[in-house]
C-alpha positions in Angstrom: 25.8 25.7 21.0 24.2 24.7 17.8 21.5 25.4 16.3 20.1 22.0 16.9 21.0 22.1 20.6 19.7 25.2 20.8 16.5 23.5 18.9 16.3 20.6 21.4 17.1 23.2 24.8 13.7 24.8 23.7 12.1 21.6 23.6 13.1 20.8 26.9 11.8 23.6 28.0 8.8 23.6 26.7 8.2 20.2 28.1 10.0 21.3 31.8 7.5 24.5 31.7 4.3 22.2 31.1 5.0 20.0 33.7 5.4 22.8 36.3 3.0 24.9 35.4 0.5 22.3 34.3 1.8 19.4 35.6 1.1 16.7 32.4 4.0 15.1 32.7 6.6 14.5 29.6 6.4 11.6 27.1 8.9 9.0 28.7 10.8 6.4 26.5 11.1 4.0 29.3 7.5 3.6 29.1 5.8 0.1 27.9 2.4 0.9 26.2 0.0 -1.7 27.8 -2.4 -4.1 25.6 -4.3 -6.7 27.0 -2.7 -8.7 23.4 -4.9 -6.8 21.0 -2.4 -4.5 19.5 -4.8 -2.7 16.6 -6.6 -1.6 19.8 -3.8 -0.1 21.5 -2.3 1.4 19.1 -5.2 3.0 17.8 -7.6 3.9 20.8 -4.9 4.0 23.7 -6.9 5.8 26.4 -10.1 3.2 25.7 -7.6 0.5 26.4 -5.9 1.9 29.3 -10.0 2.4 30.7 -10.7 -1.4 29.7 -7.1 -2.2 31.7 -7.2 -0.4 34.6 -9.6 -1.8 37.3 -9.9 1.1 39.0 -10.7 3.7 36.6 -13.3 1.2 34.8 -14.8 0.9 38.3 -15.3 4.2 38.3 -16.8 4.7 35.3 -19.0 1.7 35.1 -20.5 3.1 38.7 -21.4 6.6 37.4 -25.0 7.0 37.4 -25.2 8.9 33.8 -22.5 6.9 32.0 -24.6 4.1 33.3 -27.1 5.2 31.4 -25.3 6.0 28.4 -24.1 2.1 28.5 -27.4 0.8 28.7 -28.6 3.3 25.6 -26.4 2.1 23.9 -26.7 -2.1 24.3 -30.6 -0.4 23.8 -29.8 1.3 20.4 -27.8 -2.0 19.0 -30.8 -4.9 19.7 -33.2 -2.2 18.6 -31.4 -2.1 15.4 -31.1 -5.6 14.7 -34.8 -5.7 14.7 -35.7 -2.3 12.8 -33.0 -1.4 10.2 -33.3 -3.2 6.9 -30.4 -2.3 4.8 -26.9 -2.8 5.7 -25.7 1.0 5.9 -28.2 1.3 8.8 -27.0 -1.4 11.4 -23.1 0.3 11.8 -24.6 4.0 11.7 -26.7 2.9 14.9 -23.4 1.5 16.4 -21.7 4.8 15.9 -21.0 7.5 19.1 -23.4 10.5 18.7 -22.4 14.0 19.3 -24.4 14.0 22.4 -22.8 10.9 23.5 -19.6 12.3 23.1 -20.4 15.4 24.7 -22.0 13.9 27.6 -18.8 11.8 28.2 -16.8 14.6 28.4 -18.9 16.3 31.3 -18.7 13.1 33.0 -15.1 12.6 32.6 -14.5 16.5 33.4 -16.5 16.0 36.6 -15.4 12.7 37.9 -11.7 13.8 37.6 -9.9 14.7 41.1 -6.4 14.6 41.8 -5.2 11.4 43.1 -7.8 9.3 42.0 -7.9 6.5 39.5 -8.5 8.9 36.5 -5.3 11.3 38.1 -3.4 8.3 38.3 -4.6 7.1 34.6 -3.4 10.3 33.3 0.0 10.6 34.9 1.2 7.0 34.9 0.2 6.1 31.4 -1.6 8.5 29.2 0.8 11.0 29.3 3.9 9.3 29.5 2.8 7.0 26.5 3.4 10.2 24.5 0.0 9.0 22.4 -1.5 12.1 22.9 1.5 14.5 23.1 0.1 16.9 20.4 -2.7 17.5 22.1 -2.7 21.2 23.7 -3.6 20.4 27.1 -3.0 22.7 30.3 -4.4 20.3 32.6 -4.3 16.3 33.1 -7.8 16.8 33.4 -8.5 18.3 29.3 -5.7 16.2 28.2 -8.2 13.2 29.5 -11.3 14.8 28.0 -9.3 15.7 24.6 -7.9 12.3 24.5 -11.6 10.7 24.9 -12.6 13.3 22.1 -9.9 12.3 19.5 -10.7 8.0 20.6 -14.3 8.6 19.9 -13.5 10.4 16.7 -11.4 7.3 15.6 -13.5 4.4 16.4 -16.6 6.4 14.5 -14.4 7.0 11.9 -13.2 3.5 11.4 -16.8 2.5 11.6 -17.5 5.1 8.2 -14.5 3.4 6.7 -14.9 0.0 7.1 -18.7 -0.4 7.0 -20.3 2.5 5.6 -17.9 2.5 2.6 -16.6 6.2 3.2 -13.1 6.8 1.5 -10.3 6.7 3.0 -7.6 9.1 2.5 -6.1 6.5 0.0 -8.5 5.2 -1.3 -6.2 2.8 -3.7 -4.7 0.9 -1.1 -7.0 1.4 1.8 -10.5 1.1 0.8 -13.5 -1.4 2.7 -13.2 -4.7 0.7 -16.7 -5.0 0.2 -19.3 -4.0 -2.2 -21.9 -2.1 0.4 -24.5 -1.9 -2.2 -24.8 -5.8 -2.8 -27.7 -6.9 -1.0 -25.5 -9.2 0.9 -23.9 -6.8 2.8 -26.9 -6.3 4.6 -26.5 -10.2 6.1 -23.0 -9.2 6.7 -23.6 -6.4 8.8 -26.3 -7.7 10.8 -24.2 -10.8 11.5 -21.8 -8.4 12.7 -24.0 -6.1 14.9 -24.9 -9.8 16.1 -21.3 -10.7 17.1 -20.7 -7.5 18.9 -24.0 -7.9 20.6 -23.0 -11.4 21.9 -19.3 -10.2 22.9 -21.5 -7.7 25.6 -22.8 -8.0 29.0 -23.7 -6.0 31.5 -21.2 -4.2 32.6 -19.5 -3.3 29.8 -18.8 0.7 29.2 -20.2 3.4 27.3 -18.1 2.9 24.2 -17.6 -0.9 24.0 -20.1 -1.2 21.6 -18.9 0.9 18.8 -15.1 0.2 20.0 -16.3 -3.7 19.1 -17.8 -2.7 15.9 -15.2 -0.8 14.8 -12.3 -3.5 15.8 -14.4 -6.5 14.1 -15.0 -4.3 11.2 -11.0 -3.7 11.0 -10.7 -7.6 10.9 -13.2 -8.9 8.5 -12.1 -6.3 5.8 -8.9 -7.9 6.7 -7.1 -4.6 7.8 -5.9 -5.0 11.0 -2.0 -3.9 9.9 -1.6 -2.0 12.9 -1.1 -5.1 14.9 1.7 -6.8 12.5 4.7 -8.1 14.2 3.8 -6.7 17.6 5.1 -6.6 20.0 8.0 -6.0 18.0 10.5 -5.1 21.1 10.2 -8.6 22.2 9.8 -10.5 18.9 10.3 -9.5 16.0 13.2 -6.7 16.9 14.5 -8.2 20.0 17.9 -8.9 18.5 18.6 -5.5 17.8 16.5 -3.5 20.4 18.4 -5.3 23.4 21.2 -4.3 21.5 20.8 -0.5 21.8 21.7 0.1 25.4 25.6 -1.7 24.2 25.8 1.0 22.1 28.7 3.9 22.2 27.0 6.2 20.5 30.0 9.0 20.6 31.8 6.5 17.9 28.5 7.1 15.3 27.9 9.8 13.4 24.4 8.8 13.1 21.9 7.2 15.5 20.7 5.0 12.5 20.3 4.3 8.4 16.6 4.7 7.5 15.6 3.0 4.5 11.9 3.5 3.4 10.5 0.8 1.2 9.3 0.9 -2.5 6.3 -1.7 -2.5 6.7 -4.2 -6.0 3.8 -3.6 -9.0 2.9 -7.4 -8.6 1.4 -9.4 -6.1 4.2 -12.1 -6.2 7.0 -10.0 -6.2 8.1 -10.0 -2.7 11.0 -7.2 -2.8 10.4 -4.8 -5.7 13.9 -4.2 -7.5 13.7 -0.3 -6.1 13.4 -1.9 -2.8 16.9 -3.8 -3.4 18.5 -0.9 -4.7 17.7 0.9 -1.7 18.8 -1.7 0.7 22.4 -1.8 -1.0 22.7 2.2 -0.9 22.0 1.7 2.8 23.9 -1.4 3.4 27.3 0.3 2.1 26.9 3.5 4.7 26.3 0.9 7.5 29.5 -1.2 6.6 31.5 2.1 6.3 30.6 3.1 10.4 27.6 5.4 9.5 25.2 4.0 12.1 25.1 0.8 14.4 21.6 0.1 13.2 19.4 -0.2 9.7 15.9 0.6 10.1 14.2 -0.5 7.5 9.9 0.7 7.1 7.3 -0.3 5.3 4.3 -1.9 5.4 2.3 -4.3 3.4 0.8 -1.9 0.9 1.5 -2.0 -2.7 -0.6 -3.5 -4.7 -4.1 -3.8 -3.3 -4.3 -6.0 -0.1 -0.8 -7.6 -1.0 0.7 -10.7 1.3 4.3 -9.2 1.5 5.6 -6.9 3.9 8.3 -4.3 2.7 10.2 -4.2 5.8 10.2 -7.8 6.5 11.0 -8.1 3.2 14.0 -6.0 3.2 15.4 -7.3 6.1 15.8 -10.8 4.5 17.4 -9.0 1.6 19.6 -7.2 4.1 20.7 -10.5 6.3 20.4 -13.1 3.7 21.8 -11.7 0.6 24.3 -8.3 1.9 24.9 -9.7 5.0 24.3 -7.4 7.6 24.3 -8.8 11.3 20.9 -9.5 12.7 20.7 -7.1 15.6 21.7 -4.5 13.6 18.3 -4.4 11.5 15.4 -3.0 12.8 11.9 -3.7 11.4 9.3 -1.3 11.0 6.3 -3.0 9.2 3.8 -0.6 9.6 4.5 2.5 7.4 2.0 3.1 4.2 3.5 6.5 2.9 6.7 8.2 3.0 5.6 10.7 5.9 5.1 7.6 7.7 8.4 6.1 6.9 10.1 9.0 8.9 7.3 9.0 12.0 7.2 5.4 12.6 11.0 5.1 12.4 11.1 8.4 14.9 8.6 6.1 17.0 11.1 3.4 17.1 14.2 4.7 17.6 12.7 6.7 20.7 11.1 3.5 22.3 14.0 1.9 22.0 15.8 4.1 23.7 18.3 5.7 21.0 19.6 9.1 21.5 17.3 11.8 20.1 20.0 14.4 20.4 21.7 13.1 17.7 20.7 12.5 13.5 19.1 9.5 11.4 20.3 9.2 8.2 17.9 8.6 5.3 19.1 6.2 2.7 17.1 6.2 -0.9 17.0 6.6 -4.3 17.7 10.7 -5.3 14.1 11.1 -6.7 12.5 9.9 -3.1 15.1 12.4 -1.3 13.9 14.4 -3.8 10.2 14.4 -2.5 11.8 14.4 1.4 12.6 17.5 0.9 10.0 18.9 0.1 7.2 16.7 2.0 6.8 19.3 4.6 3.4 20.4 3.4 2.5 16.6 3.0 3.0 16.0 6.5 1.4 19.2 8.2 -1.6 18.2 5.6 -2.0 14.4 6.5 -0.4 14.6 10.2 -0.7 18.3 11.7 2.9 18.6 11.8 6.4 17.4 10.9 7.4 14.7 12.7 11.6 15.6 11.7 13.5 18.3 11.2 15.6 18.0 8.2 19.6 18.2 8.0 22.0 18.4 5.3 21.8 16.7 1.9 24.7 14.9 1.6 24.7 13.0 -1.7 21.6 12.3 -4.1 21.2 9.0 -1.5 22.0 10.3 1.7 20.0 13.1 3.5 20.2 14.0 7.4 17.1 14.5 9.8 16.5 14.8 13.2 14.0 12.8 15.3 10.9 14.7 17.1 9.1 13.7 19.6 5.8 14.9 18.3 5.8 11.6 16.2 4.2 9.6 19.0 0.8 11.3 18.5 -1.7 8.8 17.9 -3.1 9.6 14.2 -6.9 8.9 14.5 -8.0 8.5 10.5 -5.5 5.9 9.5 -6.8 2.6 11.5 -3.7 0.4 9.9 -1.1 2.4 10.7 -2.3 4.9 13.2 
């Protein structure tokens, strides 16, 4: 056995011995992540979605005598606002979920939970096997529910700080709020907002619609909702090459794919930045020699400030049109905005799309961006909470080995456009 084998075997287990013992059942890649067509939501809030979607578990909920309550404080808390606060930092802070709140939700969640019932049922037939919560250390289906609400909660208030109170982001170059909040228009901004998400209410909406709203029409007037781009990709934009998958013999690859991370242009009206060529040919000449059946190639649209190009869209014109790769045998993935995302997202892909995850990716790039790869462990456990690979051999300055991990499908709560 190898080491790797021997790496995935304890994996298994792992997984096997949680699902006896605390019966949270295993990320599946069969599973379809639902969206009622908003895809910034579901990708960054999954369980809020799955309680907008599922009739029974928003029944539930919405019947609850205290959450109820918490709904109606909360409709309360945003007309009272609209008529009270008088600078523009005030009317999102009043939107945000308070400690209290949060806490209060988790009783009620913890309480209402009973096996078989809509929330059971919520937890075992999508919440788990979505694998958007997997890092999560749950025992029970129960905490992984309450943990789950925790981390959603967490995310929409910190998209509101973002994208309406002005705090930084964690890259502040490329991901900042677009407007000035100090201007004294801003404050007709956000009470025009506050307004919108007042109107988009009614009686029976939940607990947490109002900041969820907020923070969602915040994403789209700062003109950030990246998370959604291209999606659903497995039917659209990557259906060529995603129906392709299940054809494949994998025993005649030595790889499950060629990764090729992008290198955004200096310009706004460069499309593909000359790196990013260079990067595609390295890759395209491992593809044409047998390497892998597919090229995924990830990045998002990032470099400079607010840009209207797409790295990986880019790159797979470059990679069609000009070296003349098939079409189902490149894979976009448009949403990456750093190097440690490169390697999740593509990990993301390739296990939704049913590749083998027994078996390695090959990263294609320039030596100095290998370079960083191999040492971007830190990186990751310092912007993620873990690795989402597990690095192989270093074959050539261009050409370094990983291995896919299935803790890359956690749901990353402080980066709303690429989550």
């Amino acid at each position: 056995m190898t080491k790797y084998s021997a790496f995935i075997l304890t994996i298994a287990l792992i997984f096997s011995f949680g699902l006896t013992k605390a019966q949270v059942p295993a990320p599946r890649a069969d599973y379809k992540l639902v969206s009622d067509g908003d895809w910034v939501k579901t990708k960054n809030y999954y369980l809020l979605t799955l309680l907008e979607f599922d009739k029974n578990a928003n029944a539930l909920l919405a019947t609850d005598a205290e959450l109820k309550a918490l709904a109606q404080k909360r409709m309360d808390a945003l007309k009272t606002s609209l008529a009270d606060c008088k600078d523009g930092l005030c009317l999102p802070a009043k939107l945000k979920l308070t400690d209290d709140d949060i806490d209060l939700v988790s009783a009620r969640l913890s309480a209402l939970y009973k096996p078989g019932n809509a929330l059971d049922k919520l937890v075992k037939d999508h919440l788990a096997p979505s694998g958007t919560y997997v890092n999560i250390a749950a025992k029970t289906p129960e905490e992984l529910l309450v943990k789950a609400w925790e981390q959603d909660a967490d995310a929409v208030n910190h998209t509101i700080e973002v994208y309406a109170e002005g705090k930084k982001p964690n890259y502040p170059q490329s991901d900042s709020i677009s407007f000035d909040v100090k201007k004294k228009g801003y404050y007709i901004l956000m009470y025009d907002s506050s307004s919108e998400v007042a109107d988009e209410l009614n009686p029976g909406s939940l607990f947490f619609e109002p900041a969820l709203k907020a923070a969602l029409l915040y994403l789209e007037i700062n003109e950030r909702r990246n998370a959604g781009d291209y999606e659903p990709m497995a039917t659209t934009a990557n259906r060529a090459a995603a129906g392709r998958v299940k054809q494949i013999k994998w025993a005649s690859y030595p790889y499950s794919h060629i990764l090729v991370p992008g290198a955004g242009p200096d310009n706004p009206t460069t499309p593909l930045s000359g790196g990013g060529m260079l990067r595609c040919k390295f890759a395209a000449r491992e593809y044409f020699a047998g390497k892998a059946p597919f090229v995924i190639v990830s990045g998002g649209a990032v470099h400079p400030f607010k840009t209207t190009f797409n790295e990986a869209v880019e790159m797979r014109k470059y990679m069609i049109n000009v070296l003349h790769l098939p079409e189902n045998a490149v894979i976009i993935e448009p949403h990456a905005r750093h190097t440690t995302t490169n390697i999740r997202n593509d990990v993301r892909l390739a296990f939704r799309y049913g590749m083998p995850m027994d078996k390695p990716g090959l990263i294609v790039t320039d030596k100095y961006q290998n370079d960083f790869i191999e040492k971007m462990d830190k990186r990751c456990i310092n912007e993620l909470g873990y690795v989402p690979y597990k690095l192989g051999k270093r074959l050539t300055e261009k050409t370094l080995e990983f291995y896919p991990i299935i803790t890359s499908l956690q749901i990353d709560m402080d980066e709303p456009m690429d989550p």
